[in-house]
LUMTOR-389507 format. One record per residue: x, y negated, z negated of N, C-alpha, C in turn; residue in three letters. Coordinates in steps of 0.1 Angstrom, whole numbers, padded with zeros to 4 digits, always signed. Layout:
BEGIN
XYZXYZXYZala...
***
This chain:
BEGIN
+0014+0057-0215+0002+0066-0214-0003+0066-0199unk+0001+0056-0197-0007+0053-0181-0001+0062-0172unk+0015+0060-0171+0028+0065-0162+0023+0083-0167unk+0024+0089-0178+0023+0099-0182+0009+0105-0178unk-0003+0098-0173-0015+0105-0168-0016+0107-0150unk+0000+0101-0147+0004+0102-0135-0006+0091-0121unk-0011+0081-0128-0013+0070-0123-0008+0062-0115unk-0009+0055-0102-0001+0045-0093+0003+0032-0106unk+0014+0028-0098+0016+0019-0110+0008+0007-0114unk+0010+0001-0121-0003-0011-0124+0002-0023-0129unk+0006-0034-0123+0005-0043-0127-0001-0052-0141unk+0006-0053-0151-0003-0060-0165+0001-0072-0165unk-0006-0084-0165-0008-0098-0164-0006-0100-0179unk-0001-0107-0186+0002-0111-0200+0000-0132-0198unk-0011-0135-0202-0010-0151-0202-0002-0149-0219unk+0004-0161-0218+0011-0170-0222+0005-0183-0229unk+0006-0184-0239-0002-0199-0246+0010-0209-0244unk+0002-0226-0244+0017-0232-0242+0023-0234-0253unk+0024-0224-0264+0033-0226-0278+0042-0214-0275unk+0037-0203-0270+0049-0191-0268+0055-0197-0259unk+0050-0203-0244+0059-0210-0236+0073-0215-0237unk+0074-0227-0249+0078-0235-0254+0086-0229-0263unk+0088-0215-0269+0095-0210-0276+0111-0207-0271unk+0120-0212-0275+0132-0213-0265+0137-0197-0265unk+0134-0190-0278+0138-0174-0275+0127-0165-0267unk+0119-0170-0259+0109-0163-0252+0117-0153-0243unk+0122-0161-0236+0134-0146-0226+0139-0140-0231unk+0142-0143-0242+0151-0126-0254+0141-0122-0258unk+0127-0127-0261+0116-0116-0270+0109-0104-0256unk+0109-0113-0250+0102-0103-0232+0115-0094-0232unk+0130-0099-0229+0140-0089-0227+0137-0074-0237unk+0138-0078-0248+0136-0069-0257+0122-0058-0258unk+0112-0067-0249+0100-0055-0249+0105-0050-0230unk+0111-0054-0225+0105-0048-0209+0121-0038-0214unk+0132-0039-0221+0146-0032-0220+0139-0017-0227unk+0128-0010-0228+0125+0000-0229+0127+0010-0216unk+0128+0025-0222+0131+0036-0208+0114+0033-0201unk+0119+0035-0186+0106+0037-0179+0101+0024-0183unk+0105+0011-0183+0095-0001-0182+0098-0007-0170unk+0090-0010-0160+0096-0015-0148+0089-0032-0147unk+0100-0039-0147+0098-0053-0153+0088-0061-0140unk+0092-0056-0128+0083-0058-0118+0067-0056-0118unk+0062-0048-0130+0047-0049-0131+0044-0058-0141unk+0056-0067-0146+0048-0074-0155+0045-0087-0147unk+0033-0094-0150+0035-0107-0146+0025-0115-0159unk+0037-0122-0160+0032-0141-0172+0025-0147-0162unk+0015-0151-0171+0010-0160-0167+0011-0177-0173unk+0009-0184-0169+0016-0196-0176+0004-0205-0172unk+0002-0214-0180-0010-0224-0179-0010-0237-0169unk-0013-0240-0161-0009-0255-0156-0003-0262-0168unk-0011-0264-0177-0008-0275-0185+0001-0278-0198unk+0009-0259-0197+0020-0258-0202+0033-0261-0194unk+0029-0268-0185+0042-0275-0175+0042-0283-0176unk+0043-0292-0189+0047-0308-0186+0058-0308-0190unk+0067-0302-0195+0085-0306-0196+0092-0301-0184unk+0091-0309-0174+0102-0302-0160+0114-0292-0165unk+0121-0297-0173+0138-0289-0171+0134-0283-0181unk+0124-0282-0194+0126-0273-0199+0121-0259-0195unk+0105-0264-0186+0103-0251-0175+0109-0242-0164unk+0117-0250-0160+0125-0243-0150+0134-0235-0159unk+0144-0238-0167+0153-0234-0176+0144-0220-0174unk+0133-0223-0189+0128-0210-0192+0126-0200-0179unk+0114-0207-0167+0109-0197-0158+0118-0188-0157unk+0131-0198-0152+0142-0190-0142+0151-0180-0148unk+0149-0180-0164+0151-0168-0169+0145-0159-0175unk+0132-0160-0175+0122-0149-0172+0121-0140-0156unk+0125-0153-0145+0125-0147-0136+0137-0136-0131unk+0146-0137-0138+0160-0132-0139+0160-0118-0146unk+0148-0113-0151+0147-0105-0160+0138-0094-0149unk+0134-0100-0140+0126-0090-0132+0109-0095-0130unk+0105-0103-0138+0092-0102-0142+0086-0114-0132unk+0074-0111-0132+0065-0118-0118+0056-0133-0130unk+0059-0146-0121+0058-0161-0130+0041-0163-0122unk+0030-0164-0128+0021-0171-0121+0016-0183-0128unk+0014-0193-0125+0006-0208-0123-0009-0203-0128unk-0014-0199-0137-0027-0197-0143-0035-0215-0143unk-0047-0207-0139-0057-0217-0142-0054-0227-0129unk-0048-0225-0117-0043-0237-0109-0050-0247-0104unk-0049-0259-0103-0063-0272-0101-0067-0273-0114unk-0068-0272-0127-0072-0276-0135-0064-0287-0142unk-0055-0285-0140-0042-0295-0153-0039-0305-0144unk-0021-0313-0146-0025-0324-0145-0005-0325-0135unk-0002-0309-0129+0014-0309-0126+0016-0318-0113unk+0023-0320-0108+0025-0330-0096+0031-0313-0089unk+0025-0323-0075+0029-0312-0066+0044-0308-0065unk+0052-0324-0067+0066-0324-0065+0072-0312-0072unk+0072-0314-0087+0069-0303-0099+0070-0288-0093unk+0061-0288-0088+0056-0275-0087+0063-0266-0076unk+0068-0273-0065+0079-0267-0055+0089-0262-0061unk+0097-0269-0071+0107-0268-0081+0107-0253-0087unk+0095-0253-0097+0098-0238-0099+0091-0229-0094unk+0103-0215-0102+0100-0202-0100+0093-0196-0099unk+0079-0196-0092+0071-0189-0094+0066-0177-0081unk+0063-0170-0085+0051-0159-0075+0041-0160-0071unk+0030-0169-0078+0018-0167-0078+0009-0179-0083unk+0005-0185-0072-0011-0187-0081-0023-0188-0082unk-0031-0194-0096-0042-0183-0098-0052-0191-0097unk-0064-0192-0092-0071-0197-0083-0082-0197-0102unk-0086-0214-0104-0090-0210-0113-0110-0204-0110unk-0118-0198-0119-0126-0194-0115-0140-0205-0112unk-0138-0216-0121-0148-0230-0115-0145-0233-0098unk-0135-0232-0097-0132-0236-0080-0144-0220-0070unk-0139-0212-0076-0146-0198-0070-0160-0199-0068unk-0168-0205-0083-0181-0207-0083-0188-0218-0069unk-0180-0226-0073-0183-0236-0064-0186-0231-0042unk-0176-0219-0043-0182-0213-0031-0195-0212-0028unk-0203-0209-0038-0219-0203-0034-0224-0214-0037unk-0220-0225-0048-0228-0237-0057-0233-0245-0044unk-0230-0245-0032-0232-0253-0023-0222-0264-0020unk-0214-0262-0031-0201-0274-0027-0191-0271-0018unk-0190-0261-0011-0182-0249-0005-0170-0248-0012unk-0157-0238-0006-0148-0237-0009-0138-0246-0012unk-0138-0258-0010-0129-0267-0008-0113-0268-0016unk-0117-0267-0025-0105-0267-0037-0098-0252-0036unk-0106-0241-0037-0101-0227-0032-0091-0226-0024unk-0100-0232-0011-0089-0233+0005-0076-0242+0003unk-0079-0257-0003-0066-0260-0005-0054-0254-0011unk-0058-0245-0023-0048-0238-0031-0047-0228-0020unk-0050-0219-0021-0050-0205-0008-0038-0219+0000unk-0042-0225+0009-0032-0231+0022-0016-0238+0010unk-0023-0241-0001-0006-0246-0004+0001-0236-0010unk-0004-0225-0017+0002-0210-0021+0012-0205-0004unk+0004-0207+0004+0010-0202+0017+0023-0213+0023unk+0020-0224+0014+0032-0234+0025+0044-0229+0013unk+0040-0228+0001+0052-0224-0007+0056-0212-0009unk+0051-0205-0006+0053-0191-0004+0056-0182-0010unk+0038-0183-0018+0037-0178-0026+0021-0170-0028unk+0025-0157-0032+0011-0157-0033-0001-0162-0043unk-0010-0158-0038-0027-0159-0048-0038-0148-0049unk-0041-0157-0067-0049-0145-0071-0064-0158-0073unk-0072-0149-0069-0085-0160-0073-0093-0151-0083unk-0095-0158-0095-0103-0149-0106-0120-0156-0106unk-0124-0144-0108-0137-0148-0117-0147-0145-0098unk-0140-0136-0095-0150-0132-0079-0164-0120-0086unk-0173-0131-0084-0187-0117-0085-0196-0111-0073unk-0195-0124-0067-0199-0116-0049-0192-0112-0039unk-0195-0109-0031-0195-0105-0015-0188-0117-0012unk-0201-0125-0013-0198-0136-0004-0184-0147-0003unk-0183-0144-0020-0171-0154-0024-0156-0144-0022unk-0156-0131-0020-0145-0122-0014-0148-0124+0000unk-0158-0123+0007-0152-0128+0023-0144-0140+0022unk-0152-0148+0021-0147-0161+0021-0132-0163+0013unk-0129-0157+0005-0115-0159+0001-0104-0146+0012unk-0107-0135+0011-0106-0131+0025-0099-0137+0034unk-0107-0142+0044-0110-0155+0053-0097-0163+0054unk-0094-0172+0041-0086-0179+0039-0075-0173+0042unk-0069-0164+0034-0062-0154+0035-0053-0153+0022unk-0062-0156+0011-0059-0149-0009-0056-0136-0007unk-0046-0136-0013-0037-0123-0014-0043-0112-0025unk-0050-0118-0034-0055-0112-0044-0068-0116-0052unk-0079-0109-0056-0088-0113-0064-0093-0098-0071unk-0097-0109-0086-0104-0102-0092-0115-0105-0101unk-0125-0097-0106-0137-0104-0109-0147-0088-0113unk-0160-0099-0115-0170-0086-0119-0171-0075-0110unk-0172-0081-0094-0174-0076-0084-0167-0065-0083unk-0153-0062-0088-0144-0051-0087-0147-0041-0100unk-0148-0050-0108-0149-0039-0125-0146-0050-0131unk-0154-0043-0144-0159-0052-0158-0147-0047-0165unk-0144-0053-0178-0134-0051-0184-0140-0038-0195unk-0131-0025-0194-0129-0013-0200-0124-0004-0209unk-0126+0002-0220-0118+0009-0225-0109+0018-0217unk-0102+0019-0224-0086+0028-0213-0090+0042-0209unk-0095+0049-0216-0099+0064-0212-0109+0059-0198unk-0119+0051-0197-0130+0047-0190-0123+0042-0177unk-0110+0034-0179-0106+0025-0167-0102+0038-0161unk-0090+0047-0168-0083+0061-0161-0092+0066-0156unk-0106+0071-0157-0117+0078-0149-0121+0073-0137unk-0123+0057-0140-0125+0048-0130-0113+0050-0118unk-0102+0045-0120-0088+0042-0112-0090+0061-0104unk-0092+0075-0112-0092+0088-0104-0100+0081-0093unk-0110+0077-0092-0123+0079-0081-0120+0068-0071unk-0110+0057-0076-0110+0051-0060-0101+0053-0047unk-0103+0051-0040-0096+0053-0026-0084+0049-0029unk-0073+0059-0024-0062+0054-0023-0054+0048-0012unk
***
């Protein structure tokens, strides 16, 4: 519907629980929804939990054939769980996602600290970031600044019915 109202393409984020994770046919159930006409696997991106990474080889295994499929891997919730950095070089991923307690803490007076770290190690691995849960100005300069590749939050738009988001998406600058 989206492609057919002649829309720029759009990215849909699908998190992941760590039980579908863990499902060893996960890359044949995704193959079988993205092997549709006109599905371009590059707009999809999983999101994956920190704290559905505690089996090393069984994650990589899976990532790297999700990643083999076309589809974009992000680190959801990142700083919250319990992955070792070692870990985390290892796999496949694109992205990660700045959880939204770290964001608060910009204005809370505790500054950015935890933000900036991720933003600076997203950049040594090279990879991007998304920082969720942005409602001000102040916490998009400041992630900005760092130089987060991506945010989203109240600040941008509330979550919408589909006819409402299509009206919305006509009116912004392209």
């Amino acid at each position: 519907l989206w492609q057919e109202q002649g829309l720029p393409p759009l990215r849909i984020a699908v998190n992941l629980s760590p039980r579908q994770f863990q499902q060893r046919d996960l890359a044949q159930r995704i193959r079988s929804l993205i092997d549709q006409p006109d599905f371009l696997p590059e707009y999809l991106e999983l999101e994956i939990t920190e704290s559905s990474l505690i089996d090393p080889k069984m994650n990589v295994s899976t990532m790297e054939r999700l990643k083999q499929l076309g589809t974009r891997l992000t680190v959801d919730d990142f700083g919250t769980g319990y992955s070792s950095l070692g870990h985390l070089r290892q796999l496949p991923i694109n992205c990660l996602k700045i959880d939204q307690s770290f964001i608060r803490e910009i204005e809370d007076g505790k500054g950015g600290m935890f933000a900036e770290t991720i933003v600076a190690l997203s950049q040594k691995l090279g990879v991007s970031t998304i920082a969720e849960g942005v409602e001000t100005i102040e916490q998009a300069s400041f992630l900005r600044g760092l130089g987060c590749t991506t945010a989203q939050g109240y600040l941008f738009g509330k979550p919408m019915p589909l006819n409402q988001l299509i009206e919305w998406m006509a009116h912004q600058p392209k």
